[in-house]
C-alpha positions as CSV (number, residue, x, y, z in Angstrom):
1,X,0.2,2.8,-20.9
2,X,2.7,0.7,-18.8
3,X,2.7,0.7,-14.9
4,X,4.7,-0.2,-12.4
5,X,3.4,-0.6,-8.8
6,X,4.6,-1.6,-5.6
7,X,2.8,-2.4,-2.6
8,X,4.9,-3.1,0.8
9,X,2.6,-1.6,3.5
10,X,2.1,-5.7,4.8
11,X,3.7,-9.0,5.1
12,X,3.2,-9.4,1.9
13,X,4.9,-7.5,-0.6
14,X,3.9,-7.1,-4.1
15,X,5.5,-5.7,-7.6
16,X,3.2,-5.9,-10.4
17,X,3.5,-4.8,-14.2
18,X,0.6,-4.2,-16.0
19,X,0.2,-3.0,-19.6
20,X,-2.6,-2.1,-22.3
21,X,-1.4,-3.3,-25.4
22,X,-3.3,-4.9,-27.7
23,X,-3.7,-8.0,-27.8
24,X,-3.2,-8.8,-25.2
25,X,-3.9,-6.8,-22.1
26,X,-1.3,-8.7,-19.9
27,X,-0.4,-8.5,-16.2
28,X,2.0,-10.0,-13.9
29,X,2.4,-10.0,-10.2
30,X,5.1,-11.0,-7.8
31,X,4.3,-11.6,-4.6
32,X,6.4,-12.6,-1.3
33,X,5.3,-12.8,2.3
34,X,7.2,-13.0,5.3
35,X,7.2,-12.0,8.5
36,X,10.1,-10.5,8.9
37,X,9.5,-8.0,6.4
38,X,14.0,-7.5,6.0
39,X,14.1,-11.1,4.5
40,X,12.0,-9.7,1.6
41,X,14.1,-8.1,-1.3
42,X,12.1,-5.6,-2.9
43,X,14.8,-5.0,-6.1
44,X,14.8,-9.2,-6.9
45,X,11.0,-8.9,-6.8
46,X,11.3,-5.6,-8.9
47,X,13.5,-8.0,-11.8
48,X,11.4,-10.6,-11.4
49,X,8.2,-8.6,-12.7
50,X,9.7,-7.0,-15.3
51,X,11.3,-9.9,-16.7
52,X,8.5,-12.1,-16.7
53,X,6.5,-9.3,-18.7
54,X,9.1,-8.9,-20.8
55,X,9.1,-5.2,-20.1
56,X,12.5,-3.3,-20.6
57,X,12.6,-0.5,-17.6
58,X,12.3,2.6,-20.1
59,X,8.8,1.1,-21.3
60,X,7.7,2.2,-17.9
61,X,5.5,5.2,-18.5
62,X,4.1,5.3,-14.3
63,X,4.7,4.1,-11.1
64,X,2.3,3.9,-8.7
65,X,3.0,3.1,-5.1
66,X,1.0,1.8,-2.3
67,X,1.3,4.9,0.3
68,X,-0.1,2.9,3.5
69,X,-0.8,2.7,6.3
70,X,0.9,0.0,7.3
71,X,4.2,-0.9,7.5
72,X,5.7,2.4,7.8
73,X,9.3,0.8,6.9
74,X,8.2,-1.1,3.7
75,X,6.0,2.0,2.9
76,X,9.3,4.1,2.9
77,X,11.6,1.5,1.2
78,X,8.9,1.1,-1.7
79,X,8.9,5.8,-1.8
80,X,13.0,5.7,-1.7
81,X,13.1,2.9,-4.7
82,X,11.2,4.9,-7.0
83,X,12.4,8.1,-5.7
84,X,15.9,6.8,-6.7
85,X,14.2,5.4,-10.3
86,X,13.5,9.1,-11.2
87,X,17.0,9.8,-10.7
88,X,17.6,7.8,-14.0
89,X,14.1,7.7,-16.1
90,X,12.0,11.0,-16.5
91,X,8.5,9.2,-15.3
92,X,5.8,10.0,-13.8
93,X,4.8,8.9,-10.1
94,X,1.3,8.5,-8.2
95,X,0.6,7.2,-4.6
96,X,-2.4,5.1,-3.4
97,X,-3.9,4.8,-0.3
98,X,-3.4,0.9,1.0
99,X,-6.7,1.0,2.8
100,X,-8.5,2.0,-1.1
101,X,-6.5,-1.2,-2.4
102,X,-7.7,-3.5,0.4
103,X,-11.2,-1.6,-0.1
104,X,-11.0,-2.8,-4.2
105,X,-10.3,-6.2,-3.4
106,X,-12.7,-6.2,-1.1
107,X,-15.4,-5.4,-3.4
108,X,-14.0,-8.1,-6.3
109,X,-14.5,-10.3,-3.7
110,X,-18.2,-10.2,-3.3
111,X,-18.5,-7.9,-0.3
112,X,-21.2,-5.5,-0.6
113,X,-22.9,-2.8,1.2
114,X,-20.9,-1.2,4.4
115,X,-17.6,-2.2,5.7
116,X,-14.6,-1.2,7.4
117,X,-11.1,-1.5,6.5
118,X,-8.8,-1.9,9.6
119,X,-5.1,-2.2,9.6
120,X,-2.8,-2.2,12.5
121,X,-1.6,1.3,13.5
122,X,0.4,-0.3,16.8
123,X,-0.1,0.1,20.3
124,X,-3.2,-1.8,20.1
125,X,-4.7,0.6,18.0
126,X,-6.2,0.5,14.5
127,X,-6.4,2.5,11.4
128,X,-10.2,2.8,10.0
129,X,-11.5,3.7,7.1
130,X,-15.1,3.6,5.9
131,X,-16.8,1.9,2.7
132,X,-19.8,1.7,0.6
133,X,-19.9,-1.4,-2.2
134,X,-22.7,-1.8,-4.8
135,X,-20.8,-5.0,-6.5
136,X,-19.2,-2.3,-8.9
137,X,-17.2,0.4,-7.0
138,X,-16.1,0.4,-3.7
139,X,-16.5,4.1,-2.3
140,X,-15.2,5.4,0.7
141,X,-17.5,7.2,3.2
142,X,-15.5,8.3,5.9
143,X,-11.7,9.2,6.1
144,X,-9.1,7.4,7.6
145,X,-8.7,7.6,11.3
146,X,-6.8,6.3,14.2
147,X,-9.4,4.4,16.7
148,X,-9.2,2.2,19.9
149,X,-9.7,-1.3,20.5
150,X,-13.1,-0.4,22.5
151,X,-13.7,1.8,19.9
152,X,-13.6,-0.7,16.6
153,X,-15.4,-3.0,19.1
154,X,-18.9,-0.5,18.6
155,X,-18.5,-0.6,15.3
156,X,-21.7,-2.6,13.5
157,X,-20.2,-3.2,9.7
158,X,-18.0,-5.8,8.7
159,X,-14.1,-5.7,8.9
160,X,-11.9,-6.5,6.1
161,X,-7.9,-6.0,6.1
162,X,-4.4,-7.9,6.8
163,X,-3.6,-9.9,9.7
164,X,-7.3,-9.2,11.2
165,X,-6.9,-12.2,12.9
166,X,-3.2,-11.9,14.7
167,X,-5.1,-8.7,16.2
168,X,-7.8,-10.5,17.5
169,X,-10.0,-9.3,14.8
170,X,-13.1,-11.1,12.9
171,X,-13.6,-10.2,9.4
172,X,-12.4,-10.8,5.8
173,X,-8.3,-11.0,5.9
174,X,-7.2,-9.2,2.7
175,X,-4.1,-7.7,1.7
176,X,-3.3,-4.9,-0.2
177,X,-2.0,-5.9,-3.7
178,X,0.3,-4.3,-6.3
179,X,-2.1,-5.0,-9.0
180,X,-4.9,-3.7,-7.4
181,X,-3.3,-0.5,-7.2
182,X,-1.9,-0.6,-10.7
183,X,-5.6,-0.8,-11.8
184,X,-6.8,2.1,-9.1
185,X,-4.1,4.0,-10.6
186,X,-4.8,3.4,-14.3
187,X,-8.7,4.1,-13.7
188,X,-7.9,7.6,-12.1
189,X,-5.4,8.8,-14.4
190,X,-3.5,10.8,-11.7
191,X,0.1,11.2,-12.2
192,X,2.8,13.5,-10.5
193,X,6.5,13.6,-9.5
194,X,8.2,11.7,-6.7
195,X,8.7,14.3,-4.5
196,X,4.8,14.0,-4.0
197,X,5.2,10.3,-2.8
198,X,4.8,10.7,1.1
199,X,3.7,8.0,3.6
200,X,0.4,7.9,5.0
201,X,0.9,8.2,8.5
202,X,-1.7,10.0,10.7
203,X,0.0,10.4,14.1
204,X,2.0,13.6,14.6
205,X,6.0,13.5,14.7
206,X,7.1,13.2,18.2
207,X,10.0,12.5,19.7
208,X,12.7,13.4,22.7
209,X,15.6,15.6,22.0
210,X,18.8,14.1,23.4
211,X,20.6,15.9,26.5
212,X,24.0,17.3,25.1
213,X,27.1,15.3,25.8
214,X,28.8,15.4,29.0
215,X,32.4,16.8,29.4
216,X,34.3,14.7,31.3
217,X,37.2,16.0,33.3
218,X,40.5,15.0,32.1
């Protein structure tokens, strides 16, 4: 088995190859963080992955993207890449949840017992999701949600997540990772097509129709 991932739901943005042959297992990562996420090219980082595995694109047996929250425009650039990927190889797809990835990490990281994973969801609100570690696997208690300021603030477990501390946050600062969610996707063994690929993005659609044009006299 040979997967792709990409993971663009934050600042940093992450391509990673990872492959079970024997010997040996091998996995490379490309990372590159900016804050101005349109700097970030995500076909160079895409090349430089695959060449530094050595991996020819047809070796590619799944992709798994990181589905968010988060950055809802890296999110969508990372679902139209491989979307437009399928259009030349017959592969099969999978999405991740960001906050599980962040959750993973979490746990490799030594944090165990109850925490929370918070990323920004805007208008000084926060996406929230629940966890349990035992040191072994990180399992997630309750859904994600979309939850105040005053109401994270009543919250007892610790925080873990990106840019905690640019939101005025105190917790562990953690990213999500494309490796991470290459090895979430291997351990599951899900797999479907690209059209199942959508965002994760909990507010409804809203927005204001515009007024028709005005004729003006001649």
């Amino acid at each position: 088995m040979t997967i792709l991932s990409l993971e663009f739901s934050s600042s940093v943005r992450s391509v990673a190859v990872w492959t079970s042959r024997i010997p040996p297992q091998t996995q490379i990562e490309v990372t590159a963080a900016d804050e101005r996420s349109s700097r970030i090219h995500p076909i160079s980082l895409i090349d430089q992955a695959l060449q530094q595995s050595r991996i020819n694109p047809r070796e590619i047996n799944l992709i798994a993207v990181g589905l968010g929250p988060g950055s809802y425009t890296g999110v969508r650039s990372a679902i139209a890449i491989v979307k437009g990927w399928s259009l030349s190889f017959a592969i099969k797809m999978v999405g991740i949840s960001s906050a599980d990835a962040v959750a993973e990490e979490a746990m490799k990281s030594g944090i165990v017992g109850a925490f929370h994973v918070v990323i920004d969801a805007q208008r000084d609100e926060f996406y929230v999701a629940d966890y349990e570690s035992d040191g072994r696997v990180a399992s997630l208690q309750n859904e994600l949600r979309i939850l105040t300021r005053n109401q994270i603030s009543k919250l007892e477990a610790p925080f873990t997540g990106p840019t905690l501390n640019a939101l005025g946050l105190s917790g562990t600062e953690i990213n999500p990772r494309a490796r991470v969610v290459s090895q979430i996707a291997e351990r599951r063994g899900e797999a479907g097509s690209a059209a199942d690929l959508v965002p994760i993005y909990l507010r409804e659609t809203a927005f204001i129709k515009a007024p028709p044009p005005r004729i003006l006299p001649n």
